[in-house]
Residue frames as qw, qx, qy, qz and C-alpha x, y, z in Angstrom:
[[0.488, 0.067, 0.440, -0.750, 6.31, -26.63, -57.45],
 [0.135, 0.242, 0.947, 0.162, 3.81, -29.49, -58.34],
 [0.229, -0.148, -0.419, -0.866, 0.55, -29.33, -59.69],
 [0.470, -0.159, 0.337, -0.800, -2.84, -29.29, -58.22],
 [0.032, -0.134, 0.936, 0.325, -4.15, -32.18, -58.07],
 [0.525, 0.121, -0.269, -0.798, -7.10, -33.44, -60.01],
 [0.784, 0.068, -0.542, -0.296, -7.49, -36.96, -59.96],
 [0.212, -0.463, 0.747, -0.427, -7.12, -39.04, -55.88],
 [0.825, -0.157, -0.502, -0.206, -7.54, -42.70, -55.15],
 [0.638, -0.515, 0.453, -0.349, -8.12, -43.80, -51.55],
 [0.602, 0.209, -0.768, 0.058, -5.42, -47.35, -51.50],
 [0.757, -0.457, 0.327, -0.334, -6.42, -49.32, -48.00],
 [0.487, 0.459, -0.741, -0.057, -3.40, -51.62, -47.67],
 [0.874, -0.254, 0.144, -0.388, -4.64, -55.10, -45.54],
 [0.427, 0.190, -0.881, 0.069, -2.39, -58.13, -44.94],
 [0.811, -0.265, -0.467, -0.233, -3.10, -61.06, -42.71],
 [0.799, -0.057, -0.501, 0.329, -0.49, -61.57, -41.15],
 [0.396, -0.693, 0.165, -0.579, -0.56, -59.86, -37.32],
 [0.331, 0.305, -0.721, 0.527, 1.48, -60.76, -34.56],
 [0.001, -0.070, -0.836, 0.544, -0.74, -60.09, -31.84],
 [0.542, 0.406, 0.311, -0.667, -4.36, -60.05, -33.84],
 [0.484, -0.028, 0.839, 0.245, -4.00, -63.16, -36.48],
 [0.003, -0.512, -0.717, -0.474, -6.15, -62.72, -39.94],
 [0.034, -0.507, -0.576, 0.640, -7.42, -59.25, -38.43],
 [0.059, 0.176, -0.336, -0.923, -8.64, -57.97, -41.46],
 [0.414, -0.158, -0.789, -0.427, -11.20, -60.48, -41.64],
 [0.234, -0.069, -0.788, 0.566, -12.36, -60.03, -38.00],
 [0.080, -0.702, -0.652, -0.275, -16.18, -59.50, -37.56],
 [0.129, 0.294, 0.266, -0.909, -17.03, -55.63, -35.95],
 [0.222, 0.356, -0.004, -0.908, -20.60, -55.32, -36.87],
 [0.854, 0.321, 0.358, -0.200, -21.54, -58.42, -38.79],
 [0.750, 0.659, 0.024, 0.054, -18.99, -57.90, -41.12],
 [0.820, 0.054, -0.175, 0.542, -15.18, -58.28, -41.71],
 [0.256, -0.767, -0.043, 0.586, -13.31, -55.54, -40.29],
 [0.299, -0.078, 0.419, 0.854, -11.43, -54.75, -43.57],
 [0.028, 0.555, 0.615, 0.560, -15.37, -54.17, -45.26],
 [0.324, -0.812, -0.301, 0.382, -15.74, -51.54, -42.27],
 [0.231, -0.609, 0.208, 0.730, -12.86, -49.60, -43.35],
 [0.216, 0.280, 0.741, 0.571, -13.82, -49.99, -46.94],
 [0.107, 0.619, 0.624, 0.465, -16.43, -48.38, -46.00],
 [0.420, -0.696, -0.095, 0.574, -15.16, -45.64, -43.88],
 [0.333, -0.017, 0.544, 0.770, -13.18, -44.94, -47.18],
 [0.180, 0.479, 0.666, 0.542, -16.22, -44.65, -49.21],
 [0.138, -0.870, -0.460, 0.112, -18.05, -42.23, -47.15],
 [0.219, -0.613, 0.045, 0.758, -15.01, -39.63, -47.12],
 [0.468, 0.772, 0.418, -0.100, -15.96, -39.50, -50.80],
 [0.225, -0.660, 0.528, 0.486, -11.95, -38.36, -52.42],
 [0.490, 0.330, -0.706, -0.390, -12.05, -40.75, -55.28],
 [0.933, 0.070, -0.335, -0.112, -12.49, -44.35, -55.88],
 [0.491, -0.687, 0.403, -0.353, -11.51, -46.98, -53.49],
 [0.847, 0.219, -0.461, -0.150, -9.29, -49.88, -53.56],
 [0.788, -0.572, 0.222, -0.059, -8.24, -52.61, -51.15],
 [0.244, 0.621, -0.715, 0.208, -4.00, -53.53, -51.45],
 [0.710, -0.542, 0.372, -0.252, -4.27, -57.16, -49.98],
 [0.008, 0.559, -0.829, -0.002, -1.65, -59.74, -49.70],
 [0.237, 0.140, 0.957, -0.092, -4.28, -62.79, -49.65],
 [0.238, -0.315, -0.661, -0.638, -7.35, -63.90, -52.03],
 [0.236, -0.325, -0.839, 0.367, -9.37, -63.93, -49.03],
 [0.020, -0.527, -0.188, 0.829, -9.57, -60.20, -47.96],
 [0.017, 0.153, -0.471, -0.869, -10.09, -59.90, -51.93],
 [0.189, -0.371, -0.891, -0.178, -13.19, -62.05, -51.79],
 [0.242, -0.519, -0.541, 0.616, -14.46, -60.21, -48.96],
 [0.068, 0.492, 0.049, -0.866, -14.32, -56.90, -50.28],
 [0.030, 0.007, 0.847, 0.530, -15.57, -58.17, -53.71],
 [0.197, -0.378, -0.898, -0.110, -18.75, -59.20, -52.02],
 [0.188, -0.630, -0.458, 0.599, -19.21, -56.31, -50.45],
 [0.470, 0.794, 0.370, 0.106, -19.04, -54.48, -53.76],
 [0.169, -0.904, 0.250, 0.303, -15.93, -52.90, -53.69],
 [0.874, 0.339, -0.337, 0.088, -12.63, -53.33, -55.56],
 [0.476, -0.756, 0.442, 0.081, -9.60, -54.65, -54.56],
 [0.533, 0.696, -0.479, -0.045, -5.90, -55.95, -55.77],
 [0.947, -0.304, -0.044, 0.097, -3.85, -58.73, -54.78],
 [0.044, 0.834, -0.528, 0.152, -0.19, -57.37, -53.98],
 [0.718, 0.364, -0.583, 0.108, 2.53, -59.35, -53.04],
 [0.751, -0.585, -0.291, -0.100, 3.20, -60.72, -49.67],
 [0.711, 0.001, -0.197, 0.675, 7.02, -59.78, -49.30],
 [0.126, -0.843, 0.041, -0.522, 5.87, -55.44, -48.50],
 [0.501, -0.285, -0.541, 0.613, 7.37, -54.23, -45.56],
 [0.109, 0.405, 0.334, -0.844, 5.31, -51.40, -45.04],
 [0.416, 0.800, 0.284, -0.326, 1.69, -49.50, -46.22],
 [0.220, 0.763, -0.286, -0.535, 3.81, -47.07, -48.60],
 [0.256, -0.465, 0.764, 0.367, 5.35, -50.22, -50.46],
 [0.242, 0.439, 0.865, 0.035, 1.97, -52.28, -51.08],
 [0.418, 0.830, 0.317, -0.188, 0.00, -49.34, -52.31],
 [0.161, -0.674, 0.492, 0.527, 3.22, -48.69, -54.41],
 [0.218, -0.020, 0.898, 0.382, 2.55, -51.94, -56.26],
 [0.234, 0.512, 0.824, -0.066, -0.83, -51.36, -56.22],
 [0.200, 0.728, 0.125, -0.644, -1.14, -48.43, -58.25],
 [0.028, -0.507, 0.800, 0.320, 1.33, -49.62, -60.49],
 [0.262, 0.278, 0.924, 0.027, -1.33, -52.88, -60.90],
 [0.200, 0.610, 0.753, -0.143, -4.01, -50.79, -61.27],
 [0.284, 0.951, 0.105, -0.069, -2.96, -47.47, -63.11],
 [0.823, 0.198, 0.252, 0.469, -0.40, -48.26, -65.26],
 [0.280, 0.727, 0.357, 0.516, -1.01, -44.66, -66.94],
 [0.347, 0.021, -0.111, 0.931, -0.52, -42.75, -64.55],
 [0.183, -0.642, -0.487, -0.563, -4.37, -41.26, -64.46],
 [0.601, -0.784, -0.153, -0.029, -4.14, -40.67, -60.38],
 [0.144, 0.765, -0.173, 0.603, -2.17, -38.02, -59.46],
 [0.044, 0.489, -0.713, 0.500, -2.49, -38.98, -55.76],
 [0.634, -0.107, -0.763, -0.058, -2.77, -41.14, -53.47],
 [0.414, -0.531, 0.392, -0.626, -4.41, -41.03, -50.14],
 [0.302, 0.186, -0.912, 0.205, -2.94, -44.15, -47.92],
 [0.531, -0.388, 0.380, -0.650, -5.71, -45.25, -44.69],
 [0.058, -0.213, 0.947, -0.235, -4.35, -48.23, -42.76],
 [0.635, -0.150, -0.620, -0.436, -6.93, -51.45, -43.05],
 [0.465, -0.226, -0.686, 0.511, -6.96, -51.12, -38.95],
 [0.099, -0.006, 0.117, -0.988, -9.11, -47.87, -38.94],
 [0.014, -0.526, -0.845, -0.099, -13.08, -49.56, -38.59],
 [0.055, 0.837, 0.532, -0.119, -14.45, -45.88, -37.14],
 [0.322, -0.142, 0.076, 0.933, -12.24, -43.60, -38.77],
 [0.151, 0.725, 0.316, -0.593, -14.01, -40.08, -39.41],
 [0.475, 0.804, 0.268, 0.240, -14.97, -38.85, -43.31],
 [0.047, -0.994, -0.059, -0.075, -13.57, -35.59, -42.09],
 [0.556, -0.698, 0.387, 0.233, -10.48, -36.63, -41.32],
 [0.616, 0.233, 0.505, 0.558, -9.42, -38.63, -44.56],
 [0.350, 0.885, 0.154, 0.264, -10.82, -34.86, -46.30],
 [0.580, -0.795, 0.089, 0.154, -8.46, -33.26, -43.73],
 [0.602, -0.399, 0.541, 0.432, -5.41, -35.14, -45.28],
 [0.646, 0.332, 0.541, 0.425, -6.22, -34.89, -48.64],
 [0.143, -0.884, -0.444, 0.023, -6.85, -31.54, -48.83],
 [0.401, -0.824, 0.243, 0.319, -3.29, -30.22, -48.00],
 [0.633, -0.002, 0.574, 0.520, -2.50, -31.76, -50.77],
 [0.155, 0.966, 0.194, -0.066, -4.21, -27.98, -52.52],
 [0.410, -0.813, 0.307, 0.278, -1.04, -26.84, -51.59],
 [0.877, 0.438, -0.196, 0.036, 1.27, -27.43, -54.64],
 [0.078, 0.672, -0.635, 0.372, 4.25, -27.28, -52.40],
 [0.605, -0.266, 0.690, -0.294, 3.56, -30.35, -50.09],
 [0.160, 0.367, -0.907, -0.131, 4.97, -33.46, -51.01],
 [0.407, -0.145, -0.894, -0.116, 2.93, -35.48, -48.57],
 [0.479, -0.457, 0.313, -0.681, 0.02, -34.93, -45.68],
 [0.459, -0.101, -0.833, 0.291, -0.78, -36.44, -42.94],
 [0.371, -0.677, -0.174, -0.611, -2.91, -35.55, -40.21],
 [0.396, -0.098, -0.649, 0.642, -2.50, -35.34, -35.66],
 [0.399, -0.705, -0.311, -0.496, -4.41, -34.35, -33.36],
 [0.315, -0.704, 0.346, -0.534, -3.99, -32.79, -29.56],
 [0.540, -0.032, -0.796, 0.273, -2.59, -34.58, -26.68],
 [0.243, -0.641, 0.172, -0.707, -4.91, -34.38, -23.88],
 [0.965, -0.225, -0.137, 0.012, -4.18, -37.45, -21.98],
 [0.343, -0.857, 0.384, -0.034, -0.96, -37.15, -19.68],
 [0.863, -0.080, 0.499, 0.012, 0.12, -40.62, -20.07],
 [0.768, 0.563, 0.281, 0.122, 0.25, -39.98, -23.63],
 [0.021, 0.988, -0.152, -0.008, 2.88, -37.75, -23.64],
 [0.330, -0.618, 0.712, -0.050, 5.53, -39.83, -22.27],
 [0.787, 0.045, 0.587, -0.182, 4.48, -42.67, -24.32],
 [0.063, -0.464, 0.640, 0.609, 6.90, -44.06, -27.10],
 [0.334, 0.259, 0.880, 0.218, 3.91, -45.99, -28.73],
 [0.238, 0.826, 0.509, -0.042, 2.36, -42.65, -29.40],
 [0.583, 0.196, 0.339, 0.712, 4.13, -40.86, -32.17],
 [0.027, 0.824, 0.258, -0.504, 4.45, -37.18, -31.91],
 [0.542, 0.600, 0.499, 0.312, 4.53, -34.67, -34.54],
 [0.343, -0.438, -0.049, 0.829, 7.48, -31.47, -34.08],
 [0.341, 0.257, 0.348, 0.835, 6.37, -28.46, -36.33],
 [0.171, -0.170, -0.216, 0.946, 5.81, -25.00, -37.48],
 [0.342, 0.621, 0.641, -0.294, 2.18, -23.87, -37.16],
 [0.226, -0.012, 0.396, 0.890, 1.09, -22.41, -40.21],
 [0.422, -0.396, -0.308, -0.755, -2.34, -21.67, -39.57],
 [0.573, -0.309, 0.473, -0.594, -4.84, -22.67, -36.28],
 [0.813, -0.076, 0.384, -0.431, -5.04, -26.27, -38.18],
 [0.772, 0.586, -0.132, 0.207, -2.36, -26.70, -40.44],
 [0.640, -0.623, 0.315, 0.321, 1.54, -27.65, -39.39],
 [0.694, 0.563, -0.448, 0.022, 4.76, -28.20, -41.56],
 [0.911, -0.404, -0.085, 0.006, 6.03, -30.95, -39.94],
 [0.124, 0.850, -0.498, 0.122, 9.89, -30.85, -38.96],
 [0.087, 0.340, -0.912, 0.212, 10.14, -33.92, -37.43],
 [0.819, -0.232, -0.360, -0.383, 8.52, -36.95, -36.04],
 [0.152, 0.436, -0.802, 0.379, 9.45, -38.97, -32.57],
 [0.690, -0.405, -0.599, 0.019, 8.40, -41.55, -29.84],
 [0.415, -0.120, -0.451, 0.781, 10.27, -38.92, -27.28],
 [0.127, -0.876, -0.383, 0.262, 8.27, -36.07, -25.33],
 [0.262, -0.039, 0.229, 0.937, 8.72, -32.99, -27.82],
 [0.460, 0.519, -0.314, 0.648, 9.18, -30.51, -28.54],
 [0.187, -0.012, -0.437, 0.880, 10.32, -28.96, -24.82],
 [0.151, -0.120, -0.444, 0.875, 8.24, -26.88, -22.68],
 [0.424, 0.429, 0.595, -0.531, 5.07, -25.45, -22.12],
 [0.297, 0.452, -0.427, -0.724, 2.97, -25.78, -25.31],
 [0.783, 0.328, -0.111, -0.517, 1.13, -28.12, -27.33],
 [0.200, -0.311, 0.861, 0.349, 2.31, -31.69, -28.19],
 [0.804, 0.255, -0.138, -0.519, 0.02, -33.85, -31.23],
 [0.819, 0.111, 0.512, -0.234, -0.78, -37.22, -31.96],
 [0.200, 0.459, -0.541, -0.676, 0.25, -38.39, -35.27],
 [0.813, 0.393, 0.331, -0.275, -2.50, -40.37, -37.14],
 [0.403, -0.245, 0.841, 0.265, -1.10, -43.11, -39.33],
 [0.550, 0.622, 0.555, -0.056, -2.82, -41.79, -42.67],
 [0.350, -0.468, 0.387, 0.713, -1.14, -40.01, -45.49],
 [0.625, 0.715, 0.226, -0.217, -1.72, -38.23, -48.91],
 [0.361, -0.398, 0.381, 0.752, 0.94, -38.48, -51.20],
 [0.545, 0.603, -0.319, -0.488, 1.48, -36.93, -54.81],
 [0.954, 0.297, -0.016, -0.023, 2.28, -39.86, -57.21],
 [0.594, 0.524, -0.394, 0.466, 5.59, -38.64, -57.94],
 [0.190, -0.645, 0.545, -0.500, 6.51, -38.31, -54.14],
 [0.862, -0.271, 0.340, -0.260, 5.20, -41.66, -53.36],
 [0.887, 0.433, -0.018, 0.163, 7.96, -42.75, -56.02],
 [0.252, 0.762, -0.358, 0.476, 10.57, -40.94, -54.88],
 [0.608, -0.571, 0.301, -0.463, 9.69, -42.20, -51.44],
 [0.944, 0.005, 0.304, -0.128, 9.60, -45.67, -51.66],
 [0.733, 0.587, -0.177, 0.296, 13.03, -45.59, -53.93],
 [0.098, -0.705, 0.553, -0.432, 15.08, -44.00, -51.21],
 [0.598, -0.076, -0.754, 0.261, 16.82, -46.33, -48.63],
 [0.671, -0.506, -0.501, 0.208, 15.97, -46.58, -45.18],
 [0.052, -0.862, 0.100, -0.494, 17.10, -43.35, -43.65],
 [0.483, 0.188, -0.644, 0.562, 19.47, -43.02, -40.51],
 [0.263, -0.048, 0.617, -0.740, 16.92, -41.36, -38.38],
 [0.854, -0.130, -0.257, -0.434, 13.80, -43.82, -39.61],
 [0.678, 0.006, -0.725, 0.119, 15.95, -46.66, -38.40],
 [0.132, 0.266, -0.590, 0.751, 16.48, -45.08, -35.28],
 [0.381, -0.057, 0.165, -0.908, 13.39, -43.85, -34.49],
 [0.179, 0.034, 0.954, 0.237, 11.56, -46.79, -36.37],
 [0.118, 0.687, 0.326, -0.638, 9.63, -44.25, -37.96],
 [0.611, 0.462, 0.525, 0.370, 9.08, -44.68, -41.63],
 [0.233, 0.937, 0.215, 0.145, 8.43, -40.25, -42.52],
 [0.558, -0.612, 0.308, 0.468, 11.75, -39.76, -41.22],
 [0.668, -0.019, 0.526, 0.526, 12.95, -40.96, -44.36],
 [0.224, 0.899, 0.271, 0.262, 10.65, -37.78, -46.67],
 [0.350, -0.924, -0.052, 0.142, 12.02, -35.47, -44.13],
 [0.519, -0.593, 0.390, 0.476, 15.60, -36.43, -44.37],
 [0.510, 0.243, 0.570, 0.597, 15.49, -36.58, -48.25],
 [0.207, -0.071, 0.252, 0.943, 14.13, -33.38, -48.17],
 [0.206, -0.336, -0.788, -0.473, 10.76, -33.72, -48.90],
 [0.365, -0.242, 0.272, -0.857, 7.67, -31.27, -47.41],
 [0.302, -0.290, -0.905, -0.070, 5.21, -32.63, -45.30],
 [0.260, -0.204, 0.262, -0.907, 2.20, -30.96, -43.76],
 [0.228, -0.172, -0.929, 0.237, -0.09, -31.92, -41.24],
 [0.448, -0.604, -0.238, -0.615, -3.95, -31.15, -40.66],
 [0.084, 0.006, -0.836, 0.542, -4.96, -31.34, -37.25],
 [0.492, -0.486, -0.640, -0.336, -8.14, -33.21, -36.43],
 [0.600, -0.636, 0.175, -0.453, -10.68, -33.21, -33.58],
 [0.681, -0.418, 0.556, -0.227, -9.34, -36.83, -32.40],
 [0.056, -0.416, 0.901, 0.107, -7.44, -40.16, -33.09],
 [0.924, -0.010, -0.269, -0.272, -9.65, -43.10, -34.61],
 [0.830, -0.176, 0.501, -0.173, -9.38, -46.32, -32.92],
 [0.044, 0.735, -0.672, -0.080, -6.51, -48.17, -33.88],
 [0.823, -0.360, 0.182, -0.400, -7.01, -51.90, -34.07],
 [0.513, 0.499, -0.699, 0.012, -4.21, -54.24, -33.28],
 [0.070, -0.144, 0.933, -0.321, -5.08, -56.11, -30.07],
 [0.142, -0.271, -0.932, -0.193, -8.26, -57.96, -29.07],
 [0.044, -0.544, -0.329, 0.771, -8.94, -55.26, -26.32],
 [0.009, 0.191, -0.379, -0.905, -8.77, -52.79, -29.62],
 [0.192, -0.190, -0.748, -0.607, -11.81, -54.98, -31.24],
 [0.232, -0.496, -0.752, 0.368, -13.69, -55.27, -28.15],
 [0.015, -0.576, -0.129, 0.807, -13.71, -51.33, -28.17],
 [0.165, 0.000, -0.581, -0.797, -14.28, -50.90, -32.55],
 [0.210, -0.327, -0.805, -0.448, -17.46, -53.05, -31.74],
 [0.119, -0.642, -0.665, 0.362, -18.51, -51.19, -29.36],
 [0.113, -0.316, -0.038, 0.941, -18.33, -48.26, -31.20],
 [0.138, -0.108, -0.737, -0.653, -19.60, -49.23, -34.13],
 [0.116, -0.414, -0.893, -0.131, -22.55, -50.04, -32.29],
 [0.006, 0.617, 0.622, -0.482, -23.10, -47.16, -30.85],
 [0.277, -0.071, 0.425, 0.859, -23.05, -45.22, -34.10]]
């Protein structure tokens, strides 16, 4: 069993580079870059100190000016879990943060409550990593392999242990299916263990990074929120962040 932890930093990894939303970290919602949105999404959940993981001096400038901090990481990551891997490692050599809570630099109206949500499970000295999902109540969404479902056993009216993860309609029959939200506490030492393991035989499949915890063994529990923040990866996506934002 692990220890409780005492000591969480919030890592917001941010690159540039975006297939079908170019240099979207820097994209205006609100007067202001999108990454300094989620920056400050971060700050309001109020878990620990906040730092930006980006892959270009730009984003660093950005967040700089906005009064925050941030790290320059290396541009070769293939995933979140790798960049805030270096970036701890840059920035706490020592070992002083115990965990790490991960929240994608594509989240402009994510909810306080929801980053507490994920960190939170992390109480639990038996969970490795959280994560958080939330009801499917859209039909469409079910059958849709771009919306990642979450298989497990309920362990309380808002709390799962996750068994699995897929792009297929699971589990079977009548019953619940969730959302999985692309946001994640780990312990330190699980986010090392993680990120050391190879590629996994159902991550490749699936193309479904948590696969790889799962199949090494590794616990993972899931809060379940009220709803899914806004996601931004197309232009549509920003069109919709700034209109939330505005109507905040």
């Amino acid at each position: 069993m692990s220890s409780p932890i005492t000591s969480p930093i919030v890592l917001v990894p941010a690159r540039m580079a975006s297939t079908r939303l170019p240099g979207k970290p820097l994209a205006d919602i609100g007067g202001q870059p999108m990454i300094v949105q989620v920056w400050r999404r971060a700050m309001e959940a109020d878990v620990g100190p906040v730092v930006v993981a980006a892959d270009s001096v730009e984003i660093i400038e950005v967040i700089r000016a906005a009064g925050g901090q941030a790290v320059l990481t290396g541009d070769h990551h293939q995933s979140g879990s790798d960049r805030i891997f270096e970036a701890i490692n840059l920035i706490d050599p020592d070992g002083r943060h115990d965990a790490i809570i991960n929240i994608q630099g594509d989240l402009p109206v994510l909810e306080a409550d929801t980053v507490r949500a994920c960190k939170n499970l992390l109480s639990d000295s038996a969970v490795d990593i959280a994560t958080v999902a939330a009801l499917i109540t859209r039909p469409e969404e079910k059958t849709d392999p771009n919306v990642v479902k979450v298989v497990g056993s309920p362990l309380s009216a808002n709390r799962l242990r996750a068994l699995y993860f897929t792009r297929a309609t699971a589990p079977y029959g009548e019953g619940p299916l969730y959302h999985h939200i692309g946001l994640y506490a780990y312990r330190r030492a699980a986010l090392e263990r993680f990120v050391a393991l190879p590629p996994s035989t159902l991550e490749q499949r699936e193309k479904l990074e948590q696969l790889r915890a799962l199949e090494a063994g590794m616990r993972i529990d899931v809060g379940l929120v009220a709803a899914v923040p806004l996601g931004v990866d197309t232009p549509h996506d920003l069109e919709r962040a700034r209109t939330l934002l505005r109507t905040k």
